[in-house]
C-alpha positions as semicolon CSV with decimal commas, in nm:
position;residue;x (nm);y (nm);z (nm)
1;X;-5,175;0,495;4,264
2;X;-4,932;0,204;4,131
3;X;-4,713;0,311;3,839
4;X;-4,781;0,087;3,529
5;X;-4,498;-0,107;3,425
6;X;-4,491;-0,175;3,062
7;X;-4,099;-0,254;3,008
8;X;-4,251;-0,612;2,858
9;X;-4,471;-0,489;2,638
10;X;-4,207;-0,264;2,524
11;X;-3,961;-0,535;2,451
12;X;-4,269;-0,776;2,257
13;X;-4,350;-0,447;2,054
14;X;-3,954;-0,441;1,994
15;X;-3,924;-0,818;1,927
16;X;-4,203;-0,827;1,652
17;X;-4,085;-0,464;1,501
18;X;-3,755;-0,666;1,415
19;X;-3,892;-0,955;1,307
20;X;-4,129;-0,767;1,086
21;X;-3,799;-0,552;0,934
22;X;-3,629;-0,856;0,885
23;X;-3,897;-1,031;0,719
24;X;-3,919;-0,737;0,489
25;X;-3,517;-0,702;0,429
26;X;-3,518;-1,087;0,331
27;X;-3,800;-1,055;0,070
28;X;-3,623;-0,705;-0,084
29;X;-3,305;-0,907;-0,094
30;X;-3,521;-1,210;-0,219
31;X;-3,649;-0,982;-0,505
32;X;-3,281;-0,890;-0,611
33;X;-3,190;-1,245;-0,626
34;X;-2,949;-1,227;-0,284
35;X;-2,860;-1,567;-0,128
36;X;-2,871;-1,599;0,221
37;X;-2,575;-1,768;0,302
38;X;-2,632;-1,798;0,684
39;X;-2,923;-1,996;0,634
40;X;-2,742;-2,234;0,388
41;X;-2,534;-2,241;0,673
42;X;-2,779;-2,379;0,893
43;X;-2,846;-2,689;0,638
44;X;-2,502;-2,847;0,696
45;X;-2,492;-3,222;0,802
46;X;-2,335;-3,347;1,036
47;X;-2,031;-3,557;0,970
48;X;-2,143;-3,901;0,846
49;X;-2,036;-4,153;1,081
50;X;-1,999;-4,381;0,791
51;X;-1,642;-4,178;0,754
52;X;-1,502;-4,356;1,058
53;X;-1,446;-4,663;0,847
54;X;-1,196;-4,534;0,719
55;X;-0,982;-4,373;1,043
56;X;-0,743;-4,723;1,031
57;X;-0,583;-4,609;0,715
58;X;-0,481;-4,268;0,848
59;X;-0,109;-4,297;0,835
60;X;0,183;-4,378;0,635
61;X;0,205;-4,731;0,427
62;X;0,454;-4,879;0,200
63;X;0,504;-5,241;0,054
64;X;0,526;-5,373;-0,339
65;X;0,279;-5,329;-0,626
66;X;0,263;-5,574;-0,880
67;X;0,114;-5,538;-1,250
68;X;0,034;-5,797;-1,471
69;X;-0,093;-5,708;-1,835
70;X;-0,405;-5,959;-1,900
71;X;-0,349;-6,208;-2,207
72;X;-0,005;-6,222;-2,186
73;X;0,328;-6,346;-1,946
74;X;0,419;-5,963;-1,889
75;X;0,477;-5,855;-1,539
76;X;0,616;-5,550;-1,403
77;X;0,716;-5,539;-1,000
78;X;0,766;-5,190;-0,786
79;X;0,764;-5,032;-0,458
80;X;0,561;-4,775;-0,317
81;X;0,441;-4,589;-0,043
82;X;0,135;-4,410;0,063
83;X;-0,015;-4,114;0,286
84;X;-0,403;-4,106;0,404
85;X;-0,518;-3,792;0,579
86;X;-0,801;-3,644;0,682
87;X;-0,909;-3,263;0,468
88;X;-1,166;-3,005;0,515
89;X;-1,341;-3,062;0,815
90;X;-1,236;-3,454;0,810
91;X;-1,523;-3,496;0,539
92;X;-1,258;-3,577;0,314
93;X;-1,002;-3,901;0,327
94;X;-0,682;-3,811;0,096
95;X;-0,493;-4,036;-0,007
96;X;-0,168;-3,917;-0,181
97;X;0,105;-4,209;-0,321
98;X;0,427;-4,282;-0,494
99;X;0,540;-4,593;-0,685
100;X;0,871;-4,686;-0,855
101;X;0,835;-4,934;-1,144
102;X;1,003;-5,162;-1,366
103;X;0,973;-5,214;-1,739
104;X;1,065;-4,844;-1,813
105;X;0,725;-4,691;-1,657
106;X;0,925;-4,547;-1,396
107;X;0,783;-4,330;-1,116
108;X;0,396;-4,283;-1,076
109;X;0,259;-4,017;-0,856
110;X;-0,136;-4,001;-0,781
111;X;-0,404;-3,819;-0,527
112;X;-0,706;-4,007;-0,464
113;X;-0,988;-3,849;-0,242
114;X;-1,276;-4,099;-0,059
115;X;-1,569;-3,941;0,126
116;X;-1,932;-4,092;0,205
117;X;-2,222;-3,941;0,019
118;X;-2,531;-4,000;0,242
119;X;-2,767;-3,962;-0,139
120;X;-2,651;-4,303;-0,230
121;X;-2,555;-4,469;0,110
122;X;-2,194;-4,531;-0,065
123;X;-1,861;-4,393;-0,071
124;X;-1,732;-4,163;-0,388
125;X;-1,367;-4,169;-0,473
126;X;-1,187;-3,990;-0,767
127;X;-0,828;-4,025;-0,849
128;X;-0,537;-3,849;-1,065
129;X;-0,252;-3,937;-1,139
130;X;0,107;-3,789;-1,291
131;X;0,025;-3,991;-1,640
132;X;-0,276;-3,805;-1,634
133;X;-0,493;-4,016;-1,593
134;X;-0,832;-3,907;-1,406
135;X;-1,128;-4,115;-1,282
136;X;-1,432;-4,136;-1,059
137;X;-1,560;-4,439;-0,838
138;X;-1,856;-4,557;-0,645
139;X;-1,730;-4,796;-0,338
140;X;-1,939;-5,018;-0,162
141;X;-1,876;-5,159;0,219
142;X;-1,873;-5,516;0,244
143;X;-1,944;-5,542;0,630
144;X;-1,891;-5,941;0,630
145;X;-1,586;-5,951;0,475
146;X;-1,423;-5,579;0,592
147;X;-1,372;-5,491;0,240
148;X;-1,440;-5,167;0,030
149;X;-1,551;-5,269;-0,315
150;X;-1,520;-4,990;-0,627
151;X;-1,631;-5,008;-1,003
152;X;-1,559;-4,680;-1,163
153;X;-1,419;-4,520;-1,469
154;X;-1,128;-4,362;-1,584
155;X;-0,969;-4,164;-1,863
156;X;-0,648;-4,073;-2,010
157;X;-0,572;-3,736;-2,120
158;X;-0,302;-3,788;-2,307
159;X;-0,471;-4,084;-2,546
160;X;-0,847;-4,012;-2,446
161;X;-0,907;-4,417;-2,366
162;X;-1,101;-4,487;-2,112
163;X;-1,089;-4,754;-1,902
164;X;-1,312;-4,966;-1,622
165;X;-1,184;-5,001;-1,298
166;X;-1,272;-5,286;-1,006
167;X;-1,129;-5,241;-0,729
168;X;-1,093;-5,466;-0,380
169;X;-0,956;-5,341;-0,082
170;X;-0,905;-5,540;0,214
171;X;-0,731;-5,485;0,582
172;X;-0,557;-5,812;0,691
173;X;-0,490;-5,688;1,022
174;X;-0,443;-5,335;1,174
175;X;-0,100;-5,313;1,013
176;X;-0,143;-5,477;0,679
177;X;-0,412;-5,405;0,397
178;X;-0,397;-5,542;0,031
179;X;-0,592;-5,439;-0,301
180;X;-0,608;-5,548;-0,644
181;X;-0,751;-5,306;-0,963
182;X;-0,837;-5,462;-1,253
183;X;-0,941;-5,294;-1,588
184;X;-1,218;-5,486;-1,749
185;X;-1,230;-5,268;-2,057
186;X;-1,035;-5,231;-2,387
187;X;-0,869;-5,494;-2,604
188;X;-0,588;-5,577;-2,391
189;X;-0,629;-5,424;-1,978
190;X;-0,414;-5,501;-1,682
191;X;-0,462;-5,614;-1,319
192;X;-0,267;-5,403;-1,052
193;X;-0,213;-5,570;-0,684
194;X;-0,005;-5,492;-0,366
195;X;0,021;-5,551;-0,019
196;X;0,119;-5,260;0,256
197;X;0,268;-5,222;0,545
198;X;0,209;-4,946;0,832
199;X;0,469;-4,782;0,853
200;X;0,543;-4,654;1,245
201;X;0,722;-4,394;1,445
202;X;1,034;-4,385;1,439
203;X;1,048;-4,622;1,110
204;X;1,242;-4,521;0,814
205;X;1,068;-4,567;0,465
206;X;1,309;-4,754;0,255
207;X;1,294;-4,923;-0,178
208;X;1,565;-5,139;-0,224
209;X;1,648;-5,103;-0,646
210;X;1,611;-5,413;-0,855
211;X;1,726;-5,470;-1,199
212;X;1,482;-5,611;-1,492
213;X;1,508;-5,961;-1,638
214;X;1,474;-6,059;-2,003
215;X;1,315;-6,385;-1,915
216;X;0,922;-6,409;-2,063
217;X;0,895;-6,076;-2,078
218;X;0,897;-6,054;-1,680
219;X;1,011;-5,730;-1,484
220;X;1,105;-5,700;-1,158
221;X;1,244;-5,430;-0,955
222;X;1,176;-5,305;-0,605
223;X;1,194;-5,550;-0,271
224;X;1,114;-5,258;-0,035
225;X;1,259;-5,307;0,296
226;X;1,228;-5,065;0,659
227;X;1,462;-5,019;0,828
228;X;1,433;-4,878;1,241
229;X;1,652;-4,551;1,311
């Protein structure tokens, strides 16, 4: 007579003896209030393709910035330069600049962070910068004209005004992209614009120094020139 084989059965009875004490593991941890991370896990999207929009402005930049206060002749000219990398996972475009001044503001340092959030079909950004100010954006793509369009809001720390912020930012060509803030809130605002320049390998960053004029009010410092190694 044929010995019975019953290795399969064994491993079914196995199979649904471990799913069983799992099941029952997950509903005592359930009962204590445990999270189960791994299947949290599981949930993660993947990363929006939307993101790629953004992959030209991975590098380094520098070119002038130009600020005019709104109402009056004051204008205040600088030079700055920029850094966009991806963070975490490349879910996250940072975007980390400096910016000499004129008109005794001096040197401004600031982190803004983009990333797409897939609830809205838009782009977030939030911003900070060394005058503490702090703000948070929703940015819309403009697919006809290639440009990213931002209304947000932002506050001072040190004053508590708040302020809000449109933003346009537009690539001229691969090499070249230009923006231009302006606050549309509070007696008096400003409008903020610039133009910048990839900067390439073996490029060195360079800010000539100006010197500020008396005339109307008017300052200008910074011509910003590279210079190849």
């Amino acid at each position: 007579m044929n010995d019975i084989d019953f290795s399969e059965q064994v491993k079914d009875l196995s199979a649904s003896v471990g799913r069983l004490v799992s099941a029952m593991q997950d509903r005592a941890n359930t009962a204590k209030g445990y999270v189960d991370f791994a299947k949290i896990r599981e949930l993660q999207t993947e990363r929006p393709g939307e993101l790629d929009r953004l992959e030209g402005l991975v590098g380094d930049w520098e070119g002038p910035t130009r600020v005019r206060v709104l109402g009056t002749d004051q204008i205040l000219e600088g030079f700055g330069v920029r850094h966009f990398a991806w963070a975490i996972d490349r879910r996250y475009l940072f975007n980390t600049w400096k910016t000499h001044m004129g008109g005794g503001m001096g040197q401004i340092e600031a982190l803004e962070i983009w990333t797409w959030d897939p609830s809205i079909s838009r782009y977030r950004t939030w911003w900070f910068h060394s005058w503490g100010v702090f703000g948070t954006g929703i940015v819309t793509y403009n697919a006809q004209t290639g440009e990213f369009l931002m209304e947000g809001d932002e506050r001072n720390s040190l004053d508590g005004k708040e302020s809000r912020i449109n933003t346009r930012v537009a690539g001229i060509d691969p090499n070249t992209i230009s923006w231009r803030a302006r606050d549309t809130l509070g007696e008096r605002g400003y409008e903020i614009s610039g133009t910048a320049h990839r900067v390439k390998p073996g490029e060195e960053r360079g800010r000539e120094g100006g010197e500020e004029t008396e005339s109307g009010g008017t300052v200008r410092e910074g011509a910003g020139r590279r210079r190849s190694r």
